[in-house]
C-alpha positions, 0 to 999 in steps of 0.5 A: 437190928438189935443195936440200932433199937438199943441206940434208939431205945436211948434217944426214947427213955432219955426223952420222956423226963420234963414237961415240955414238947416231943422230944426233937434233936438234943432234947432230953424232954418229951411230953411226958407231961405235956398239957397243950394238946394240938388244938387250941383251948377253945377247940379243945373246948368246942370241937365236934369234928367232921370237915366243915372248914368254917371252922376256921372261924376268926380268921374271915378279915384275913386276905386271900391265900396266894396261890402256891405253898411258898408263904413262909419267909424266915424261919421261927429260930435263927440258924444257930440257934436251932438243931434238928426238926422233929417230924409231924407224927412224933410220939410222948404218951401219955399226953401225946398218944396219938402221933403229933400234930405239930413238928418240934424244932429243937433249941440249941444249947438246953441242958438238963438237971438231973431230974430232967428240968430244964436248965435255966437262962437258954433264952433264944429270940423267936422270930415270925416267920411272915406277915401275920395276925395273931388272934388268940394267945394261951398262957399256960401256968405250970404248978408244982410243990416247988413252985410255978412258972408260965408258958406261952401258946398263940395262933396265928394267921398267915392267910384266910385259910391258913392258920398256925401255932406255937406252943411252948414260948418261953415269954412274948414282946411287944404288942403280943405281951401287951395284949395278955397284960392288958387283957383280963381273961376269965376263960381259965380252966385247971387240969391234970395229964398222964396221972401224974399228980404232984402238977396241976396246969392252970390254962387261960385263953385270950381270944378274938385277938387282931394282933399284927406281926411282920415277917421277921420281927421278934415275937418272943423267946422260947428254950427257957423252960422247954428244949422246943418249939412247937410249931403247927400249921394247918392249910384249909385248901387241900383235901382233908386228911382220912382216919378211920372214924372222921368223926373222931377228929377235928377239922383243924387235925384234918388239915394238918400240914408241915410248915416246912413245905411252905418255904422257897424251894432251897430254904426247904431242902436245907431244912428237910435235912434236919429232920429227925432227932439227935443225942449223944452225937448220935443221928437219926434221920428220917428218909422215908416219905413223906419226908416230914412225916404223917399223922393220918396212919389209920389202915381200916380194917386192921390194928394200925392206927389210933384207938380210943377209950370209953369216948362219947364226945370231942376228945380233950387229951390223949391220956386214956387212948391207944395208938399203933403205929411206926415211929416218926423218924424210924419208920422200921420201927413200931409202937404201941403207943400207951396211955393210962387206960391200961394200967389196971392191968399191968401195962405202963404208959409209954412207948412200948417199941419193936421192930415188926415181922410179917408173919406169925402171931409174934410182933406182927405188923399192925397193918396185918392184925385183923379180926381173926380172933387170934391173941398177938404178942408183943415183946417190946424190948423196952418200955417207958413206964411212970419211971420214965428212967427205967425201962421196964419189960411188958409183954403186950397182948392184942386181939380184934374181936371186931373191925372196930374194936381192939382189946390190950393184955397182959403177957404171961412168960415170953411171947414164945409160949402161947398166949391166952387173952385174960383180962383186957382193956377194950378200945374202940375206932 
């Protein structure tokens, strides 16, 4: 087990160094500065969660669903050039704490800079993969010292209860360009993610959109600042996924899906193939199901799961929460999935991993942490800190004191000798 978490380990500290999406297959970036979060400005803005699916506002002019999954017909990226699918469920904290709500398909042919940056002029035709509507698209405008550059997010629907999103397309063509061309729009706003201070992201929405695309037609481009594709896809007619605190969560999360189930039966086959990640010719695979991962992995009652800091209202980005949880391709594997919350007290953001053992109070499976008012420790092997290039070694403390509250601190030594809990950043269901 310990040589595959050392190859593991690589494919993490290599993924964390570019603002882009969650590390797929090939890519050497992740999220750790990722300001898209997986619902759209507005509902980043407006969300009050709960599972009213007239959310799904905007789209009423859409036809009716056909009956069955088999809406999709090409995929986004043509065969060669695209490399593995990242499962639903991925992890790049700080900004993507929880487990993703989208799935990444990875660009063929990005290279790296030495600080991570993307290597310009891998431009690859994004292609709409069925007839749909495009109803609001985000231009995302990325400021550095260095300079600045622009990124696209859009939503789309393919049917009244059934919408989608890219996020992370390098340039849009056609009516899509026109649209934000043409348009002015004065829902802009400016953020930071993950404390890292040297980049602001200048985020403005244009909505109420009703834009045409047919199946097949090239919409764009995407690989030209970032190694993937986000692409997340949302079916308002099956039941609403369960977390611990529903209220915590938005009817679009809800509703998450994999867009790779809604292909023709062989198109989807050759494409859960792919899923899972790879570098340095080196594969990793998901096998276990559901095969395209999960995102609702809350189990009530106990640590596993999401958890969130001080939050009084609709969550806007991941940066301050915590989660708990098995890695989206290795499932064997878990996390403590850290934000910012915790650095006061010596815990680094990141992606603090383990393989988990079913009994003691060492590395315990989080499904079998409870409110028993015992102090677990974690010896994480390896951890992405704010140096996201040098894995740093943290002993991770946690406690329940209640269902719905857990407490992180600080390890002392090693997890062999016993461990008090001293101070400690608190978080809550």
């Amino acid at each position: 087990m310990r040589n595959r978490l050392a190859a593991r380990r690589i494919v993490f500290t290599t993924t964390l160094l570019l603002v882009s999406s969650c590390g797929g297959a090939t890519s050497q970036s992740d999220s750790a500065q990722e300001p898209f979060s997986d619902s759209t400005a507005s509902e980043q803005q407006s969300s009050s969660g709960g599972s009213d699916s007239s959310a799904n506002s905007g789209f009423g002019e859409l036809p009716d669903c056909p009956n069955g999954d088999v809406l999709l017909s090409h995929f986004p990226l043509a065969d060669g050039d695209h490399g593995f699918i990242t499962p639903l469920g991925n992890l790049g904290p700080p900004a993507h704490v929880f487990p993703t709500m989208h799935v990444y398909v990875t660009v063929n042919g990005t290279a790296y800079q030495s600080n991570g940056d993307v290597v310009l002029g891998n431009s690859k035709p994004l292609i709409a993969p069925a007839d749909m509507t495009v109803v609001e698209i985000n231009t995302l405008e990325t400021i550095t010292p260095g300079g600045a550059w622009m990124e696209y997010d859009f939503t789309f629907g393919i049917c009244r209860d059934v919408i989608g999103r890219f996020g992370h397309v390098g340039s849009l063509t056609g009516t899509l360009l026109d649209a934000v061309s043409a348009a002015a729009s004065n829902d802009c706003y400016e953020s930071t993610t993950g404390g890292f201070a040297d980049r602001r992201y200048k985020t403005c929405s244009y909505k109420n959109l009703d834009i045409q695309v047919r199946a097949g037609e090239v919409i764009g481009s995407v690989g030209d600042r970032n190694g993937n594709l986000d692409v997340r896809l949302n079916d308002y007619r099956k039941p609403a996924l369960q977390f611990a605190n529903q209220q915590r969560w938005s009817p679009l999360e809800q509703h998450t899906a994999c867009f790779l189930d809604y292909y023709p039966a062989d198109m989807k086959a050759r494409y859960y193939e792919i899923l899972g990640s790879q570098y340095q010719n080196q594969t990793f695979q998901r096998t276990q199901e559901p095969r395209c991962g999960e995102v609702a992995v809350d189990v009530v009652g106990t640590a596993k799961g999401a958890w969130f800091f001080q939050l009084s209202g609709p969550k806007q980005h991941d940066d301050p929460h915590l989660a708990l949880v098995n890695d989206a391709v290795d499932p064997s594997i878990q996390m403590i999935s850290m934000g910012v919350s915790a650095m006061a007290i010596g815990v680094p953001p990141g992606r603090h991993f383990f393989t988990p053992a079913e009994e003691g109070l060492v590395n315990r499976e989080f499904s079998q942490v409870k409110p028993d008012q015992n102090v677990y420790c974690y010896d994480t092997n390896a951890a992405q800190g704010q140096n996201f290039t040098t894995p740093e070694k943290v002993l991770i403390l946690l406690q329940m004191p209640d269902a719905n509250t857990i407490r992180v601190g600080k390890g002392n030594g090693t997890c062999s000798n016993p461990q008090v809990m001293g101070e400690y950043v608190e978080f809550d269901r």
